[in-house]
Residue frames relative to the residue before (quaternion, step in Angstrom):
aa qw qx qy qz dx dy dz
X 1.0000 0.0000 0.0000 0.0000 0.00 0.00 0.00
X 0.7874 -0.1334 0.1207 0.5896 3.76 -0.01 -1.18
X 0.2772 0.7081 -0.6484 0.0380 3.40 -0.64 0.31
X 0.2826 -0.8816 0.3744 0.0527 2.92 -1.09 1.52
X 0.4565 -0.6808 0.3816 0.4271 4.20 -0.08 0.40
X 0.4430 -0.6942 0.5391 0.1764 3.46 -1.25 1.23
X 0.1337 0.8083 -0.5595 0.1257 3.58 -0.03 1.29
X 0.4965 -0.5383 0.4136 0.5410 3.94 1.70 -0.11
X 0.4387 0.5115 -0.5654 0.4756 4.10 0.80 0.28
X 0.3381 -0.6808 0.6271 0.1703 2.91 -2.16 -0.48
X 0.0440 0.8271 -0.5396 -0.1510 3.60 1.48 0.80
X 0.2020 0.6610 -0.7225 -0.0167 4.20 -0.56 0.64
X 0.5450 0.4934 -0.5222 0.4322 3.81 0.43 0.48
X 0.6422 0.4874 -0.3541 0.4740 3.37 0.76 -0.27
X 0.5006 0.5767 -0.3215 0.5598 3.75 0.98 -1.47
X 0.8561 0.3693 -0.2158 0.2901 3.66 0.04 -1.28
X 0.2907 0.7197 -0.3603 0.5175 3.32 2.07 -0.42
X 0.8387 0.1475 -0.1779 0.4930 3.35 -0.01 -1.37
X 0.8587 0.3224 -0.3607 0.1689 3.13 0.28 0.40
X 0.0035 -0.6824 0.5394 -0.4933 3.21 1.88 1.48
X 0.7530 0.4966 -0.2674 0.3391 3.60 0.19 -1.71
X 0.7023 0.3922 -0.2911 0.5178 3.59 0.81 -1.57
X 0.8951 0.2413 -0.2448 0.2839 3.66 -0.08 -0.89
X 0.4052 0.4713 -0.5388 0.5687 3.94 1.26 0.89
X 0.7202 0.3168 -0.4416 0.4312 3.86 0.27 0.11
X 0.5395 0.5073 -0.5095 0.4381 3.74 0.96 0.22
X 0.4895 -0.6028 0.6061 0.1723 3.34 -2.10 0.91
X 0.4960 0.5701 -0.5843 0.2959 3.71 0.27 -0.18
X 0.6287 -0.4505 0.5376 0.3360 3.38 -1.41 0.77
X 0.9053 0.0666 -0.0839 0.4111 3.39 -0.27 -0.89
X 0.0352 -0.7295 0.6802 0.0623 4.04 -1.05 0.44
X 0.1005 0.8016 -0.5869 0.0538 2.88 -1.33 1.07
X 0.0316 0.8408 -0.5252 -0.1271 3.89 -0.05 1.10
X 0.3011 -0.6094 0.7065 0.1971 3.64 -1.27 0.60
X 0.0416 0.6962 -0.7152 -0.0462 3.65 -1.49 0.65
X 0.3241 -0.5582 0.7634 0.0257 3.19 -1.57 1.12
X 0.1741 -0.7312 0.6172 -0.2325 2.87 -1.09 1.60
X 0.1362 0.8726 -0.4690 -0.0035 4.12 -0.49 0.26
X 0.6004 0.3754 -0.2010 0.6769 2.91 2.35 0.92
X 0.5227 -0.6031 0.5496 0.2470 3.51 -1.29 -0.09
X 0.4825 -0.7217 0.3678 0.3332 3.75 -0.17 1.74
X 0.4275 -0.6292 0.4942 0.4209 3.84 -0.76 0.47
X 0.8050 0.2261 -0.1456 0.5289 3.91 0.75 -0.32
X 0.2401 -0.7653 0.5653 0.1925 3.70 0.66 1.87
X 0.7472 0.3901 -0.2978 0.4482 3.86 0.16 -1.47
X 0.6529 0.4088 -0.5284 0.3569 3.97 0.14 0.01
X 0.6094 0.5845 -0.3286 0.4231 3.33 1.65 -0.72
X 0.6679 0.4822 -0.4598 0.3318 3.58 0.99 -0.51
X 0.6373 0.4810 -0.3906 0.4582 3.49 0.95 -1.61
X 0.6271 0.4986 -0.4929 0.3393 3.95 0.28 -0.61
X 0.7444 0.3718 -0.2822 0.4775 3.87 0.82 -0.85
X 0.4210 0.4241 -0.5776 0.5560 3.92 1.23 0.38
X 0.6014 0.4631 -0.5166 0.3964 4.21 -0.18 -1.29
X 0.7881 0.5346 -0.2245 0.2067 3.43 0.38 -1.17
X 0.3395 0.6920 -0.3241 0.5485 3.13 2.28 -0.78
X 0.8269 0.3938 -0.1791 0.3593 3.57 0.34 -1.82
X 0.5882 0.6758 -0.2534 0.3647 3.27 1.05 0.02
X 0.1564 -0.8467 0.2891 0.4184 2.79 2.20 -1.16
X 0.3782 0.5842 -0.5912 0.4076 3.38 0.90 1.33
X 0.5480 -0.6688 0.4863 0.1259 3.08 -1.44 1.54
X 0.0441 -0.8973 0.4310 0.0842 4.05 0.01 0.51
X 0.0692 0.7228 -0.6851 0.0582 3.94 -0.13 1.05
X 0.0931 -0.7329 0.6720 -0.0511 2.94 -2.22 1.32
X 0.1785 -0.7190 0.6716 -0.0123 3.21 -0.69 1.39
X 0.3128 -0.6702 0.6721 -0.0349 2.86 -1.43 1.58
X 0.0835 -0.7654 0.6367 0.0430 3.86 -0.65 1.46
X 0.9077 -0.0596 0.0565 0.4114 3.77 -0.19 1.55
X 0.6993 0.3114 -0.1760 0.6190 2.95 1.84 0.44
X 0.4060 -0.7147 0.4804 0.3058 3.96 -0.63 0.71
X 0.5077 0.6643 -0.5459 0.0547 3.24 0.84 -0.51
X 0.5486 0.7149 -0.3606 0.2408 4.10 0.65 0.07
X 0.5303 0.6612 -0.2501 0.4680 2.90 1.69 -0.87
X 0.8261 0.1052 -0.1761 0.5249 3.53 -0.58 0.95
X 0.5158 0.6323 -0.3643 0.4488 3.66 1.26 -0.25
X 0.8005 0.2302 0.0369 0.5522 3.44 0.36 -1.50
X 0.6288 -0.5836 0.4428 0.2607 3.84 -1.25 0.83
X 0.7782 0.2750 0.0285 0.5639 3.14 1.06 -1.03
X 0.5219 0.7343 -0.4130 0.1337 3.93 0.15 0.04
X 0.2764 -0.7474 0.5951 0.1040 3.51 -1.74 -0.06
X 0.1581 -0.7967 0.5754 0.0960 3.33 -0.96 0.19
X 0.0957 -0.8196 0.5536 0.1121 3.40 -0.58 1.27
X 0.0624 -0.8198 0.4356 0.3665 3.77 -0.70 -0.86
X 0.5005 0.6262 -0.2920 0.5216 3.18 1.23 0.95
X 0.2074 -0.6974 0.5880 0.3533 4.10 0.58 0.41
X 0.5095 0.5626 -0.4365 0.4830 3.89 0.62 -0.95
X 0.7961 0.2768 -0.3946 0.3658 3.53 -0.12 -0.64
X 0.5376 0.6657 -0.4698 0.2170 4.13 0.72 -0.04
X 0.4153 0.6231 -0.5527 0.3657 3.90 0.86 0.07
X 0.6881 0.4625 -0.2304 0.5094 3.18 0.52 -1.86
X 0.7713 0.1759 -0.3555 0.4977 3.96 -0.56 -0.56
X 0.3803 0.5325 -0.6045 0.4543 4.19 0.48 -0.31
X 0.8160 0.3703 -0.1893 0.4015 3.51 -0.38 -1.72
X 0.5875 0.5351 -0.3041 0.5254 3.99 0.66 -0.43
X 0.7471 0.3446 -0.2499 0.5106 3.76 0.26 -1.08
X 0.6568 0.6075 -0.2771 0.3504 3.52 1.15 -0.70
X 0.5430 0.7085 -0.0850 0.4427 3.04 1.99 -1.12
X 0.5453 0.3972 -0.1660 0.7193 3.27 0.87 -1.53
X 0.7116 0.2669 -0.5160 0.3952 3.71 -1.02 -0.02
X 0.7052 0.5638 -0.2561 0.3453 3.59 0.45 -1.13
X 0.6556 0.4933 -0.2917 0.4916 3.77 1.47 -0.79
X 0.5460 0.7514 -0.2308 0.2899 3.41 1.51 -0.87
């Protein structure tokens, strides 16, 4: 499907490109994508308007920053850990709080 080239960027406007496409043609009731991130998107402003489209679409959108803020203010919902060790526990928490909502 997407695989992206390891140059030290972060293409998530692209990643999210194709996946606007894959997950507005699915029928489940609910969608919900989590992205792990351990950088800062090369294109902050394609990333926002792509995670509003995605709002309107009614896909739910959580970002987990690993050693890096870049989630904060990006994503409706996010976190930032700096430990990979510590992603069960906030994975399962952020997952929680959407689900109770």
């Amino acid at each position: 499907r997407y695989v992206p080239s390891v140059m030290g960027t972060t293409p998530l406007g692209e990643a999210l490109l194709w996946l606007i496409k894959d997950m507005a043609e699915r029928r489940e009731k609910r969608k919900m994508v989590i992205v792990l991130t351990d950088g800062q998107p090369n294109d902050p402003g394609l990333c926002h308007r792509l995670i509003k489209r995605m709002g309107k679409y009614d896909i739910e959108v959580i970002g987990i920053g690993i050693e890096t803020m870049a989630t904060e203010g990006l994503f409706p919902t996010s976190a930032v850990i700096n430990d990979v060790r510590e992603l069960p526990n906030t994975l399962f928490n952020l997952i929680q709080e959407k689900l109770v909502q």
